[in-house]
C-alpha positions as CSV (number, residue, x, y, z in Angstrom):
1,X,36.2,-80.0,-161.3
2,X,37.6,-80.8,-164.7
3,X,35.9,-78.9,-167.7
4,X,37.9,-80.6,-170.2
5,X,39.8,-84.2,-170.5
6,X,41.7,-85.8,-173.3
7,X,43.1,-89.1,-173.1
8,X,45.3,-89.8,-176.4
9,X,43.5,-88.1,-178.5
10,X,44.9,-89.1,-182.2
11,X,44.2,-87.8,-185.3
12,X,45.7,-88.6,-188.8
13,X,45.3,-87.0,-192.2
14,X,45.8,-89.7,-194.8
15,X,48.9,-91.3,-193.1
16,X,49.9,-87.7,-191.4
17,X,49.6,-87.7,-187.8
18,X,48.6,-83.9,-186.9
19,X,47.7,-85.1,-183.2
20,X,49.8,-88.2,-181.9
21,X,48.4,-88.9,-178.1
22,X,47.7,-85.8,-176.3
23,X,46.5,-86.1,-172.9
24,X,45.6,-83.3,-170.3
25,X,43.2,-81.4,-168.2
26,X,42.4,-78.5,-168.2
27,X,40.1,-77.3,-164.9
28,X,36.8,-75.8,-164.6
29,X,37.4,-71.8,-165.3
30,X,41.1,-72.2,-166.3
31,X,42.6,-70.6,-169.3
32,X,45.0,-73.0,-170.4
33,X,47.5,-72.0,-173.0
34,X,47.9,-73.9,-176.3
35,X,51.5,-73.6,-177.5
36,X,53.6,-74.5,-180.6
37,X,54.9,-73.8,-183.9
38,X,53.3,-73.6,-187.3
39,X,51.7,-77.3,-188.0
40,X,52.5,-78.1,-184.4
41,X,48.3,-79.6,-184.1
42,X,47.2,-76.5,-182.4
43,X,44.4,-75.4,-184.7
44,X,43.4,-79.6,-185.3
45,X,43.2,-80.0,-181.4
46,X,40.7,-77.3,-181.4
47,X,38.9,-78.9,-183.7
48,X,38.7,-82.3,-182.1
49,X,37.5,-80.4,-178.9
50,X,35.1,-78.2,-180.6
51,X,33.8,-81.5,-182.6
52,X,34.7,-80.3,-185.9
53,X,36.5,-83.2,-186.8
54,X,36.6,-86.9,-185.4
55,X,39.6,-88.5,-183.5
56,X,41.1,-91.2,-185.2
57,X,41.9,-92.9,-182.2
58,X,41.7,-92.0,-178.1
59,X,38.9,-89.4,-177.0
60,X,38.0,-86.5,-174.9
61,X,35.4,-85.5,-172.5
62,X,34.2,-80.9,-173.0
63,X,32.2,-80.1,-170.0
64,X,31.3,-83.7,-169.2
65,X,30.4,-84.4,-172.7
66,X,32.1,-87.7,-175.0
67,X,33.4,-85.9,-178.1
68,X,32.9,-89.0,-180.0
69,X,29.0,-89.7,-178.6
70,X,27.6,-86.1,-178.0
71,X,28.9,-84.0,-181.0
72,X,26.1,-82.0,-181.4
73,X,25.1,-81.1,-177.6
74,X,29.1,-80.0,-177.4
75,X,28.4,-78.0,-180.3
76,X,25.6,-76.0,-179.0
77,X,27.8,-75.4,-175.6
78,X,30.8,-74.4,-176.5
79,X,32.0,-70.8,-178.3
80,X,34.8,-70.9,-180.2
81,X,37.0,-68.5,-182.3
82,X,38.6,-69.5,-185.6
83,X,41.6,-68.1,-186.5
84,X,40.0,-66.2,-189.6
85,X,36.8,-65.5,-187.6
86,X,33.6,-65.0,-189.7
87,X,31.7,-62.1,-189.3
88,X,29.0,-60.5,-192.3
89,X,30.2,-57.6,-193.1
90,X,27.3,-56.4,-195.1
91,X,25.1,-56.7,-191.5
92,X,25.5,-54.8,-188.6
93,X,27.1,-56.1,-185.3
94,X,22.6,-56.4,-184.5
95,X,22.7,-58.3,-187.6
96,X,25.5,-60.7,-186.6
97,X,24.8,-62.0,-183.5
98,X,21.0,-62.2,-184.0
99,X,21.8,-64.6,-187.1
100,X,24.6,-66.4,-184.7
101,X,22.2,-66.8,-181.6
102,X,19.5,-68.3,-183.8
103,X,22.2,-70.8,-185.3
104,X,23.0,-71.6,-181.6
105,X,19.1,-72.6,-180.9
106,X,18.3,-69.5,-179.0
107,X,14.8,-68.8,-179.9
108,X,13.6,-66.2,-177.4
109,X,13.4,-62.3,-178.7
110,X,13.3,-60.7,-175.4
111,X,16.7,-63.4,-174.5
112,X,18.4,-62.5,-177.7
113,X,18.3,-59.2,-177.5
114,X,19.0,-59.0,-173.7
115,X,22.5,-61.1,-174.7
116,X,23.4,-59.6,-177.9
117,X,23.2,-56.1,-175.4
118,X,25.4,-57.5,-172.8
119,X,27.9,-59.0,-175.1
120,X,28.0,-55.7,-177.3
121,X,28.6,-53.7,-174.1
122,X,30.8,-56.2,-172.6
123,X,33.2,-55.7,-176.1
124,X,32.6,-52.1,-176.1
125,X,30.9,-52.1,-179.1
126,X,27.5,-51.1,-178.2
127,X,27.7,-47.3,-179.8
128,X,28.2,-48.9,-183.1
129,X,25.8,-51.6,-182.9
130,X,23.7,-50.6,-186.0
131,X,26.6,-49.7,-188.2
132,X,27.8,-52.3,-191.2
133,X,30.5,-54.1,-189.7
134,X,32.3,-53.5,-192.8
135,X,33.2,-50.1,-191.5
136,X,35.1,-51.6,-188.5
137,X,38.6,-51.5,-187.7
138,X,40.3,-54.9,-187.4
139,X,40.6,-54.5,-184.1
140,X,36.7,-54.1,-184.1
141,X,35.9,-56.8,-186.0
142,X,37.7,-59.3,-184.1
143,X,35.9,-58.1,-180.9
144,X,32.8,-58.9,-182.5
145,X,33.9,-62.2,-183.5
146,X,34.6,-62.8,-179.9
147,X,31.3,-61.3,-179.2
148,X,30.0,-64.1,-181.8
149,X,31.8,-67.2,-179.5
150,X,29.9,-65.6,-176.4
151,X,26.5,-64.8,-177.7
152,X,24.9,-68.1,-176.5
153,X,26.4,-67.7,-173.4
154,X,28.9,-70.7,-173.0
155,X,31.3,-71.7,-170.6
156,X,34.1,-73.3,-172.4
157,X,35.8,-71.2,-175.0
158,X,38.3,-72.2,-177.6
159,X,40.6,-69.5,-178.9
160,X,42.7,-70.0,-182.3
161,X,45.2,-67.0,-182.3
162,X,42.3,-64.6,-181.2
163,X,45.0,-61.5,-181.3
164,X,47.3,-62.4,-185.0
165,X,47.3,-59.3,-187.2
166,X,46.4,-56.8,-185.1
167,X,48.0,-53.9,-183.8
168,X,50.0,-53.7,-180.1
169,X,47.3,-51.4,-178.9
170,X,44.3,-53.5,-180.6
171,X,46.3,-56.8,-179.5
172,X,46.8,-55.5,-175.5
173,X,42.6,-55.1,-175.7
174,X,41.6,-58.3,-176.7
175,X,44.0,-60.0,-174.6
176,X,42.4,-58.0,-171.4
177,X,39.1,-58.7,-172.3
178,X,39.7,-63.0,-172.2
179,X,41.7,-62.1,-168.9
180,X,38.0,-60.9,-167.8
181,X,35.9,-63.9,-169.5
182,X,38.3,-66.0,-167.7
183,X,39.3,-63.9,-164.3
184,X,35.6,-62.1,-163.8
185,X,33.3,-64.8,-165.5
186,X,35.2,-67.7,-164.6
187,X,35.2,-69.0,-167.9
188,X,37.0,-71.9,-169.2
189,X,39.3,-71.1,-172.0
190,X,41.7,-73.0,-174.3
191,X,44.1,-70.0,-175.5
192,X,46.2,-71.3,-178.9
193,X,48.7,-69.1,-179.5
194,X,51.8,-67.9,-181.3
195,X,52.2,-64.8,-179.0
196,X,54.2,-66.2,-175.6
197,X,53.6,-62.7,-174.1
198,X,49.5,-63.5,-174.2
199,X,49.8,-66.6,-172.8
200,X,52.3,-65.7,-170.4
201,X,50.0,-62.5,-168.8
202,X,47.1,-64.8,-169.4
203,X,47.6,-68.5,-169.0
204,X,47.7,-70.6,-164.9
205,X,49.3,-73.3,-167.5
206,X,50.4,-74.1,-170.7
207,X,51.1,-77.1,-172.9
208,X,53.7,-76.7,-175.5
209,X,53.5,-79.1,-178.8
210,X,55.7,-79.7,-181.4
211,X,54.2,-82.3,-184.5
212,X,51.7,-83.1,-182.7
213,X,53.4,-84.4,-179.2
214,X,52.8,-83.2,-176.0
215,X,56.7,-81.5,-174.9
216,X,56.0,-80.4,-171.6
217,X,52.4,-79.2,-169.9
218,X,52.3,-76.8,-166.9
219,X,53.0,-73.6,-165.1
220,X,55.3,-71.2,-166.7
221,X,57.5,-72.3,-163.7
222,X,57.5,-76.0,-164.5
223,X,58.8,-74.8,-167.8
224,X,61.7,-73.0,-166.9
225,X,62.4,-75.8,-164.7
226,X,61.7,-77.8,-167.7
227,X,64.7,-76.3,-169.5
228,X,66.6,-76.1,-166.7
229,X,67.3,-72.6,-166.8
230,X,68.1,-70.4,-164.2
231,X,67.6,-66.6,-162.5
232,X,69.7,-64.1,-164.4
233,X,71.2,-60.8,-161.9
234,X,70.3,-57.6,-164.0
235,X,72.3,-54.7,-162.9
236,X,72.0,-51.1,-164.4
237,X,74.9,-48.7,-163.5
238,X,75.1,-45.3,-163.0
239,X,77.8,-44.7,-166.0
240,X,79.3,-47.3,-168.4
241,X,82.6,-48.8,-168.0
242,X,83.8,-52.4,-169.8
243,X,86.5,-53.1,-166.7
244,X,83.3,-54.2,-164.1
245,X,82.7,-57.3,-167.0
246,X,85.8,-58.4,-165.9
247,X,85.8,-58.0,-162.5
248,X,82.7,-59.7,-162.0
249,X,83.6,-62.4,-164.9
250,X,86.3,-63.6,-162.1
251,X,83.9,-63.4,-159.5
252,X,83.5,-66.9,-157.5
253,X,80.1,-68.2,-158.3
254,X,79.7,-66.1,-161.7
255,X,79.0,-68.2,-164.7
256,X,79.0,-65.8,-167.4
257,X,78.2,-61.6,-167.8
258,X,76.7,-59.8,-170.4
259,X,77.3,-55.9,-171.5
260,X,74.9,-53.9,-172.8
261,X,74.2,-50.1,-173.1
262,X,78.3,-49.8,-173.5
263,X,78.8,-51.3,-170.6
264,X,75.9,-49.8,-168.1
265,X,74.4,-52.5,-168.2
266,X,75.0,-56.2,-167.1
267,X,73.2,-59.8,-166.8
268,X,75.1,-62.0,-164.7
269,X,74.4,-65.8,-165.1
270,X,75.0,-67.6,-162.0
271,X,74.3,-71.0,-160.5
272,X,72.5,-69.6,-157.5
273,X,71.1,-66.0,-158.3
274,X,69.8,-65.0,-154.6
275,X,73.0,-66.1,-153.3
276,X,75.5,-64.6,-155.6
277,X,73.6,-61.4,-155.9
278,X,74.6,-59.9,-153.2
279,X,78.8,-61.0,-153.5
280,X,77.4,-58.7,-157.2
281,X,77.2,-55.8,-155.7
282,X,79.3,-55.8,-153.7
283,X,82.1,-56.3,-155.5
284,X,80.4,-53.7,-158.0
285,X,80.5,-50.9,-155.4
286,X,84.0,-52.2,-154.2
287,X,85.5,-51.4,-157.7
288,X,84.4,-48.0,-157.9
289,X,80.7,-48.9,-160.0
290,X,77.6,-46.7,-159.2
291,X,74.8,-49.1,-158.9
292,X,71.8,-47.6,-159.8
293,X,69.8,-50.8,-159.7
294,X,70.3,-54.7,-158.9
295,X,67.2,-57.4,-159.5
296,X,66.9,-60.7,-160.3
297,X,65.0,-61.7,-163.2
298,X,63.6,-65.2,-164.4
299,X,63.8,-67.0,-167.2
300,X,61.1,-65.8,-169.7
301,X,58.4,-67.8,-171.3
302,X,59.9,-67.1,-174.5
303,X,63.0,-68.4,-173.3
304,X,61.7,-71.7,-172.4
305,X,59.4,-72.2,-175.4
306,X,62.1,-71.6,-178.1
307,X,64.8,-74.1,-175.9
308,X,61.9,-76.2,-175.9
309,X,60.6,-76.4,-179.5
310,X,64.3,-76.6,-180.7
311,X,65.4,-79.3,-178.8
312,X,61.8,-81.5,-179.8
313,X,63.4,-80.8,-183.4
């Protein structure tokens, strides 16, 4: 079941076209990765879905719903997180989402509170609950912003860089708490993001855009194959010597080797990485090398987005 469709969605700014065509699916509790430099259309795309803004030509259906006919029942369905999230921080986290439920329609006392206490506990934010949010750590704050997206209960999240500015540690705990809205709750999730490791530990697929054009949508996989890159042969050895460069250099079915670590180290490029791995070693061990370890390793995201990116100009 499709939760979201687009089909061309278009939208210019006074001759500027931010979004030019975009058309994809995303799938009932998928968390599909949004991808793309500054001005890329990331943040307007979101705001097409979300209804914050009108297409200026093409449309989109969110959770069966025409962006361009039912505005305001997407409105009240979807949550969504703004890349400077707003949250009061003269209220308490309480104070928030009580003000935030009502503003979704949620009328019910006994409902409110229930939600506001799962969402607060969900976040890890109960303890503090009656303390002004303006004595939160970033980290904190942005939790409760997510907290805010969830507090009506909807299942189609968008995501505008929900972890930029924080903090590795703060960063690794808001990116494992969407991986459990979208794993555990099943929640459909739009992901934009600057950080390739979220959506690579996050993301089933990912659409990369570059002004406003679709480059390539789909698994990490698809986009290696996209670039047409291939398997790299990482080798650590036991002590460093430059000669085993060489040797491997002249090795039949060796494209290229790089040294690291003085030497202990080596990536070995070849046309056919589980075929040629093996020849690696072996002629490793055959020159004398201790080989402490020997793995093949693909293409990162990273690696794919920046070929990517550079090559749409």
């Amino acid at each position: 079941m499709l939760a979201i469709e687009t089909n061309s969605l278009t939208r210019r700014f006074n001759g500027f076209t931010a979004v030019d065509g975009l058309s994809f699916r995303v799938e009932d509790g998928e968390i599909f990765g949004l991808l793309g430099p500054n001005g890329a259309g990331k943040t307007t795309t979101l705001r097409l879905l979300s209804c914050l803004i009108s297409p200026t030509s093409g449309g989109a259906m969110v959770g069966g719903l025409d962006i361009s006919k039912d505005q305001s029942a997407i409105r009240n369905s979807i949550g969504i997180l703004t890349e400077s999230p707003s949250v009061y921080e003269r209220l308490t986290a309480v104070e928030n989402l009580e003000f935030f439920a009502k503003a979704y329609g949620m009328s019910d006392k006994a409902e409110i509170s229930q939600r506001i206490k799962e969402v607060l506990d969900f976040f890890q934010l109960w303890e503090r609950r009656q303390d002004k949010v303006a004595t939160y750590s970033k980290g904190m704050k942005q939790k409760l912003a997510l907290a805010r997206a969830l507090v009506h209960n909807p299942q189609i999240l968008f995501l505008d860089e929900p972890t930029s500015g924080l903090d590795p540690e703060a960063s690794k705990l808001i990116r494992d708490l969407i991986g459990r809205l979208g794993n555990l709750e099943s929640r459909t999730i739009i992901l934009s993001t600057h950080r390739l490791e979220d959506a690579e530990k996050l993301c089933r697929r990912v659409m990369i855009i570059s002004r406003g054009v679709s480059r390539v949508s789909g698994t990490v996989d698809d986009l290696r194959k996209e670039m047409r890159a291939t398997p790299k042969i990482e080798v650590v050895l036991a002590s460093a010597d430059a000669s085993y460069t060489g040797l491997l250099e002249r090795l039949a079915g060796v494209d290229g080797v790089e040294a690291s670590n003085g030497g202990a180290r080596l990536s070995v490029s070849a046309k056919d990485a589980q075929e040629t791995a093996p020849r690696v070693v072996e002629a490793l061990v055959r020159g004398g090398a201790a080989v402490r370890e020997a793995r093949i390793v693909q293409p990162s995201l990273e690696e794919a987005y920046l070929a990517l990116i550079k090559e749409g100009g």
